[in-house]
matplotlib code that plots the C-alpha trace (Angstrom):
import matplotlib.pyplot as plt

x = [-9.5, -7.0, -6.7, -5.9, -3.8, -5.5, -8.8, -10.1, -12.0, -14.1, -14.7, -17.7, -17.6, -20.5, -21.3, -25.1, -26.2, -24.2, -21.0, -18.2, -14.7, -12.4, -8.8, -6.4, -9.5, -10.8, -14.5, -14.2, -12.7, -16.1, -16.6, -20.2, -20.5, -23.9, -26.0, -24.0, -26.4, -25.9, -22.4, -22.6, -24.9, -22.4, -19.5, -21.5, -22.4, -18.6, -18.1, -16.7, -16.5, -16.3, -16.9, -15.3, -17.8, -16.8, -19.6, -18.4, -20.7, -20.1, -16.5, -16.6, -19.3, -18.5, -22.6, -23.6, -25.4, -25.7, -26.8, -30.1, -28.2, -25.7, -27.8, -29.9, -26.4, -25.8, -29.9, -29.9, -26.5, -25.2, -21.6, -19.7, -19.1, -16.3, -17.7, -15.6, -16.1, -16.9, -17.7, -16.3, -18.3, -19.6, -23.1, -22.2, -20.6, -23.3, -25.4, -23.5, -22.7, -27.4, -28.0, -25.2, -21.9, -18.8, -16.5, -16.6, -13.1, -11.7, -9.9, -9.8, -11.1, -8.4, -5.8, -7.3, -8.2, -6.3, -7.0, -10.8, -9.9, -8.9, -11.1, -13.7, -11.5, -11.8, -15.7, -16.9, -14.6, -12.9, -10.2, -7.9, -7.7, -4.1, -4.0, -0.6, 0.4, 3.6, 4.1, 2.4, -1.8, -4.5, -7.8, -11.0, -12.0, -7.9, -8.2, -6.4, -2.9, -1.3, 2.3, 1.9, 3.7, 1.9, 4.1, 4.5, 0.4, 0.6, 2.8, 0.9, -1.7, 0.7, -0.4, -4.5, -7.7, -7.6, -8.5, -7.2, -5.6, -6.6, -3.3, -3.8, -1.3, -3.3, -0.7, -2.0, -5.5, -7.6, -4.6, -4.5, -0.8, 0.2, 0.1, 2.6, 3.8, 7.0, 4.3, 2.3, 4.6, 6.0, 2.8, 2.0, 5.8, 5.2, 1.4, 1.6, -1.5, -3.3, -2.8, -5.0, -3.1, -5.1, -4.9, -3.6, -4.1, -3.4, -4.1, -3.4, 0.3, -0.4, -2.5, 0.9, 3.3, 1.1, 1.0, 4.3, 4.5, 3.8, 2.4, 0.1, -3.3, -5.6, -6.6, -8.6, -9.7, -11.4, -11.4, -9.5, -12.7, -14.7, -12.2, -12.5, -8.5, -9.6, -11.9, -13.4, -15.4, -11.7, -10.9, -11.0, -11.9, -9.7]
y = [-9.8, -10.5, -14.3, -14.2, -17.5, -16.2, -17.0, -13.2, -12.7, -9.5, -7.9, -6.4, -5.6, -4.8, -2.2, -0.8, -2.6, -0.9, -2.1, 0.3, -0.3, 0.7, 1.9, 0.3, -1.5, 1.8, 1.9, 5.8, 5.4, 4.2, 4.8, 3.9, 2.8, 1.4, -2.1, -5.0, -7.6, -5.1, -5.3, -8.9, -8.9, -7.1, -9.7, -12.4, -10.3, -9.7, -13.4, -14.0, -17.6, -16.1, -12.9, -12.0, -11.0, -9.9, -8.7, -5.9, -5.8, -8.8, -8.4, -5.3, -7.3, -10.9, -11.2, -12.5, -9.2, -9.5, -13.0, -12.0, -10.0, -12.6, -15.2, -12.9, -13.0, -16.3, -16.9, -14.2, -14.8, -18.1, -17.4, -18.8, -17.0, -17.3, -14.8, -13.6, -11.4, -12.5, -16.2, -17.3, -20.8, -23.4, -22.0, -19.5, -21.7, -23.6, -20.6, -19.5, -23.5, -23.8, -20.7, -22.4, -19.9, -21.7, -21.1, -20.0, -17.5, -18.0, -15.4, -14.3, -17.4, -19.4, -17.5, -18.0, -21.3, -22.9, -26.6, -25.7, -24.0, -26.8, -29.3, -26.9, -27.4, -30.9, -30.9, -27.6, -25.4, -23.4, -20.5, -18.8, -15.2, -14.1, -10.1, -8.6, -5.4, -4.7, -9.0, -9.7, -11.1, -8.5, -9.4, -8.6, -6.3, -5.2, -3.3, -5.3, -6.8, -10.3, -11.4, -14.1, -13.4, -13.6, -16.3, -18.2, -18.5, -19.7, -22.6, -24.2, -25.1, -27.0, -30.4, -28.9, -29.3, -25.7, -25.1, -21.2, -18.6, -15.1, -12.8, -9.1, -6.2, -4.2, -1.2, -1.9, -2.4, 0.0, 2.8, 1.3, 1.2, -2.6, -5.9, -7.0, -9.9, -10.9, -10.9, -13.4, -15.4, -15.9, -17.2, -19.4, -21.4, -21.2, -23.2, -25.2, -23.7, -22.2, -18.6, -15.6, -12.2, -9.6, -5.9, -2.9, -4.2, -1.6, -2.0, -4.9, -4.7, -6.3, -9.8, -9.2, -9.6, -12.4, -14.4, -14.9, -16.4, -20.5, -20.2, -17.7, -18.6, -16.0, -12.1, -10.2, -7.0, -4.3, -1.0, -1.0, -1.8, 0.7, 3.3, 2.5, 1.3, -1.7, -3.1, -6.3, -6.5, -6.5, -9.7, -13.4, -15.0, -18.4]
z = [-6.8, -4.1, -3.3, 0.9, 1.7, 5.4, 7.2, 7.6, 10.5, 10.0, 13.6, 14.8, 18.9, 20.8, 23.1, 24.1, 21.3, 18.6, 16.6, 18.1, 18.0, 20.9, 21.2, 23.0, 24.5, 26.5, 27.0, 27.1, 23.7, 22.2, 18.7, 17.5, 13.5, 13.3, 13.4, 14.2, 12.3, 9.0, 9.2, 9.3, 6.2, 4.4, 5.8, 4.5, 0.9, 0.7, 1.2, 4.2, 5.9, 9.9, 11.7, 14.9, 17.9, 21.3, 23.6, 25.3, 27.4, 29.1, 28.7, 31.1, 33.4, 33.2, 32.5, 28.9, 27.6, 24.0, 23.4, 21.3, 18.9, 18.5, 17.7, 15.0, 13.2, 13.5, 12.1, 9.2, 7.6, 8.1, 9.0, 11.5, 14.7, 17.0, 20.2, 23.3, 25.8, 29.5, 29.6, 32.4, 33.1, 31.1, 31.1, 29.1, 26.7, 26.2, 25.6, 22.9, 21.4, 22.0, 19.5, 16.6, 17.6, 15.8, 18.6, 21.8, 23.2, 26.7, 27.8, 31.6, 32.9, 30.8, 32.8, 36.3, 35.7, 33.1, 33.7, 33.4, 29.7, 28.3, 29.9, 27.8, 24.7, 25.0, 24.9, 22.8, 20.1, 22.5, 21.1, 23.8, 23.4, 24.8, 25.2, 25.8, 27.9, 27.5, 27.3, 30.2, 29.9, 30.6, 31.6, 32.4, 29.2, 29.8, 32.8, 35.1, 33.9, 35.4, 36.2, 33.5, 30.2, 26.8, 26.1, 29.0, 28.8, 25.1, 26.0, 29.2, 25.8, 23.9, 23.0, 24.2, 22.0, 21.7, 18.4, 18.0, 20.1, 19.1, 20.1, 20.8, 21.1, 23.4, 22.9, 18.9, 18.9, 17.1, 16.6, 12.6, 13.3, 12.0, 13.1, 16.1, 13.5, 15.4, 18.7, 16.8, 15.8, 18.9, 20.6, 17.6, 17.7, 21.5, 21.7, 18.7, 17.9, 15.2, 15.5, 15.1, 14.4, 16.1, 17.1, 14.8, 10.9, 9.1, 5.6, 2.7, 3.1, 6.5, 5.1, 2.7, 5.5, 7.6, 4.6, 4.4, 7.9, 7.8, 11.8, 11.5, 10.3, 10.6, 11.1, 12.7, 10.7, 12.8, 12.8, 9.3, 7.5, 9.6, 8.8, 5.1, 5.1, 3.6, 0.9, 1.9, -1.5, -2.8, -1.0, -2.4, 1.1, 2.1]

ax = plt.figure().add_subplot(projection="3d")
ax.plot(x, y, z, "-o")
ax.set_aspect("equal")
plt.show()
């Protein structure tokens, strides 16, 4: 079995309901793979410590949408959860923090309103997910892209509570192409902060590569698992 020096963060994104995964975050790209509360019971039976939810739903509409499912994961296997996707206001923080979610991601609403970000961080576990286009932050479910570079956005958190920031490579994610590693890199040696590779894992050869780098901390593994890429039975979780 293959000891990970990694924290894997098993992905399961939800859309209608269903666990789908997207590609290069277009809803139009939906793929549907099943029940998301199964895959976390097979997360959990394969060991894992975390698993990595983004509501879709409320990613697309800014409106917590998937809150019941969520919280029948959280129930029935006991892992932590780090969710993201549309919380935009500290009610839906504490929604999330009420039913025993592990962390909380800010994405949008971090970039619009930075100073209320961390103010979060400094009172619930807050992760800042940073997602790039072409180096510059999209938002809102990454239709709409800012004038704000990836790392320019990584560095206004220095010296924050922020406990993680979960980097994507939109240009990456779901096209099972590899992980942006000097992308990653980059953000974690610009916040200070412990950094979540995200977007694009490919196979083993990529937790190979990411281990080798002292700044980054964690993966996300998506559509990789789904595809049958990757054996998480395989795995010695951190």
């Amino acid at each position: 079995m293959r000891k990970v020096p990694l924290e894997i963060f098993p992905a399961i994104d939800i859309l209608d309901s269903k666990a789908v995964r997207l590609s290069k975050g277009e809803k139009s790209s939906a793929k549907i793979y099943g029940e998301p509360l199964e895959f976390a019971k097979f997360f959990k039976d394969c060991n894992a410590n975390w698993v990595h939810i983004v509501d879709l739903d409320a990613a697309f509409s800014g409106t917590v949408t998937n809150l019941e499912t969520i919280k029948s994961i959280v129930k029935e296997t006991g892992l932590k959860v780090q969710v993201g996707g549309g919380i935009r206001d500290e009610d839906a923080i504490k929604r999330y923090i009420d039913i025993g979610v592990s962390r909380v991601i800010l994405g949008s609403v971090a970039l619009k309103d930075p100073s209320f970000a961390k103010k979060m961080a400094e009172n619930y576990p807050v992760a800042i997910g940073i997602d790039a286009k072409d180096g510059k932050v999209a938002t809102h479910g990454w239709v709409e892209t800012s004038t704000t570079t990836a790392l320019d956005f990584a560095r206004s958190f220095k010296d924050s509570k922020v406990s993680a920031i979960i980097c994507t490579d939109v240009s990456k994610d779901g096209l099972l192409s590899g992980v942006n590693i000097d992308y990653t890199k980059a953000i974690a040696s610009n916040s200070g902060i412990f950094t979540i590779a995200s977007g694009g894992f490919k196979d083993v050869s990529d937790i190979d590569k990411l281990a080798l780098c002292e700044d980054i901390g964690g993966v996300i593994i998506g559509r990789a698992f789904y595809e049958g890429n990757i054996d998480l039975r395989s795995i010695k979780f951190r």
